[in-house]
N, C-alpha and C positions, 0 to 999 in steps of 0.2 A: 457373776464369775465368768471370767472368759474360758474361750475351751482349751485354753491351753494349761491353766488351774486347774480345768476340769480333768484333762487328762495325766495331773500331777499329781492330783488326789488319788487316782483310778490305781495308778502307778505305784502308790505308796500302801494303799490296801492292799495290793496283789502280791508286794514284797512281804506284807507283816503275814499272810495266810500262808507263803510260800516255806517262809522262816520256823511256820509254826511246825510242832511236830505232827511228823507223817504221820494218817489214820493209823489204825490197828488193824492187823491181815489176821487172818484166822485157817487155818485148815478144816478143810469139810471132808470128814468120811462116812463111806458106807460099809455097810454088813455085808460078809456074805456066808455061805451055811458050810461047816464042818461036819455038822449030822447029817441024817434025813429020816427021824424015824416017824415021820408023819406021813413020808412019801411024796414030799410035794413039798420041801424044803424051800426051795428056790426062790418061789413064789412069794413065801414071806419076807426074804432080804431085803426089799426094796421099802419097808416100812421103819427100817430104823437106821437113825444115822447121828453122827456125833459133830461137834464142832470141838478144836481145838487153840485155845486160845493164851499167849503169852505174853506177861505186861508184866518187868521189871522181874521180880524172882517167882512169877506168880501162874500158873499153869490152872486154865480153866478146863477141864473138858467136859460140854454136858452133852447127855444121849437123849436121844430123844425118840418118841414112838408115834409113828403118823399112822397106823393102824386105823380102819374104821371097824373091826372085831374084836375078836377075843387073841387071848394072847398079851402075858405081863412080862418086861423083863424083870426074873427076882434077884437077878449077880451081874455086877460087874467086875471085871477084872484087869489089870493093868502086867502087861509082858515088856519090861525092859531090859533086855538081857545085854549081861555085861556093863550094863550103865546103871542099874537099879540105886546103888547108892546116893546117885546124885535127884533124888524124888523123893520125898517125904507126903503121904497123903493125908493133911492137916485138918479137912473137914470138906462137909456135905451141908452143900444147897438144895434143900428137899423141892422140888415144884407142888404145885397144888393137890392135892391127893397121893402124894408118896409117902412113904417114908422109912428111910435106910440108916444103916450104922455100919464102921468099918470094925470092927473087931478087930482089938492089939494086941490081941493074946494069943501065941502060939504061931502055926506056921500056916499063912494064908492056905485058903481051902484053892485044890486047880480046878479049873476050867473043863468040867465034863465034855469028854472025849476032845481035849486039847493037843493027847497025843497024834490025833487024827491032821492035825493042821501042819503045813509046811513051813517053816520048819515046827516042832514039837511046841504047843505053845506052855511055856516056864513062868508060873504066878508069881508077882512079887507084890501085888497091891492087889486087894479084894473087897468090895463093898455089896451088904447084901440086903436085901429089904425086909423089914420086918417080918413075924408072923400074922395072917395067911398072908401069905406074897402076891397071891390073884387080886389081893385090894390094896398094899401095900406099895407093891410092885411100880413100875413104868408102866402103864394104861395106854389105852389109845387116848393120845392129845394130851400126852403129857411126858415130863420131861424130869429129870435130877442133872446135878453138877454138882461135879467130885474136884476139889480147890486140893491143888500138888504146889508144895512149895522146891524148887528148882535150887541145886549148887552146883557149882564148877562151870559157874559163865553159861549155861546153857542160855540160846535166845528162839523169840520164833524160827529164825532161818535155822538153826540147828535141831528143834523138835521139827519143821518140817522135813529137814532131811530122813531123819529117822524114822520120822511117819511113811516118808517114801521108799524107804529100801528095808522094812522089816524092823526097825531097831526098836521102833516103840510100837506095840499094840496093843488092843483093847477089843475084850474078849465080853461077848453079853449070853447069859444063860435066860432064856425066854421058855417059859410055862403057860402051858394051857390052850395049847395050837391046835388046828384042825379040830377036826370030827371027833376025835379020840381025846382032844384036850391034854397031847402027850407035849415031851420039851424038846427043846433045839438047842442048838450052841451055832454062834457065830463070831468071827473074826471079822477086823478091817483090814487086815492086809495079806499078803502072802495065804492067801485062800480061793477055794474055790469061787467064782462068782461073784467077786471082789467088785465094791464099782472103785478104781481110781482115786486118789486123793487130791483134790482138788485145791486152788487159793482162789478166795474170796475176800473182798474188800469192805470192810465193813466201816461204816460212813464216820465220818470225825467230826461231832454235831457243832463243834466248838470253832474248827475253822467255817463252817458250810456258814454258821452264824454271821461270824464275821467276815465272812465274802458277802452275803447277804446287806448287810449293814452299809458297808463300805457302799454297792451299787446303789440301793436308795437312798443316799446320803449324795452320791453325785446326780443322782436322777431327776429329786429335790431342787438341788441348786441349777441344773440345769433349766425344769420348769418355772423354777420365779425369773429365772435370763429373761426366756422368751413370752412373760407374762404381761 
């Protein structure tokens, strides 16, 4: 194959990966503390954080606990004020050692000392972990995902918006902190101690495949040239 084929083929890979659909982006958030009756709140925020993620009508957000202690999260909660209609939370992806239910009955329970958070944080969606929640719960090295079905056109770039200027959050009640093994509440946004929400790329195995394929496939043809 001369290298001019070869650079034809290269050519034609590059266009079909380009063509393909964009990876999927994701929002990364962190916690920070509304409470502190442990006295030393701060210090645990850095152990929990969420990813949020949107594919077609489909809203993933899982939390997760990188904790090497004690400390469960037993609630989550979901603050979309003024847009709450357009979120439906459809079911839960347990991780390994959890296990949560959202109760449909009645009027979601709030977000202990949510009034504390800037602005007042207003429950519309609540998911909580079974009974005892200290084994139930979010553990350290481990994680749940709460699946929100999306209407009225929402997309990533509009749940990132929201994530960044207050519209959407996500409020965790954690059990069994410090010394005392007392609770905390924490926000991802509009809070104290807040880490930023970040965009993150998260890899599209299907293009990387086939950009992979396409270059050993000229690399290939290349070696039998010069064989």
């Amino acid at each position: 194959m001369s290298l001019k084929k070869l650079v034809a083929a290269f050519v034609v890979v590059l266009s079909i990966v380009v063509a393909a659909p964009k990876a999927a982006s994701a929002s990364t958030i962190g916690f920070g503390c509304i409470t502190n009756n442990s006295g030393g709140c701060g210090g645990f925020s850095g152990f929990y954080s969420g990813t949020v993620t949107v594919v077609g009508t489909q809203m993933t957000v899982t939390i997760s606990n990188s904790a090497s202690g004690a400390g469960s999260i037993s609630e989550i909660y979901a603050d979309a004020p003024g847009t709450g209609a357009g979120y439906a939370l459809t079911s839960i992806v347990e991780g390994p050692g959890t296990d949560f239910n959202a109760p449909n009955t009645g009027a979601p329970a709030d977000l202990p000392s949510g009034n504390t958070a800037v602005p007042a944080f207003d429950t519309n969606f609540y998911a909580t972990a079974d009974s005892p929640s200290s084994t139930d719960g979010v553990n350290a090295g481990e994680f749940v995902s709460l699946i929100f079905t999306l209407s009225g056109g929402q997309t990533q770039g509009s749940i990132d918006t929201l994530l960044g200027n207050g519209g959407l959050r996500f409020g965790l009640h954690v059990q069994g902190l410090g010394a005392q093994g007392v609770s905390e509440s924490f926000v991802n946004t509009s809070c104290v101690d807040c880490t930023p929400t970040q965009q993150s790329t998260v890899p599209e195995p299907a293009s990387m495949l086939l950009l992979g394929t396409g270059l050993l496939a000229v690399a290939r043809a290349r070696r039998k040239k010069t064989v």
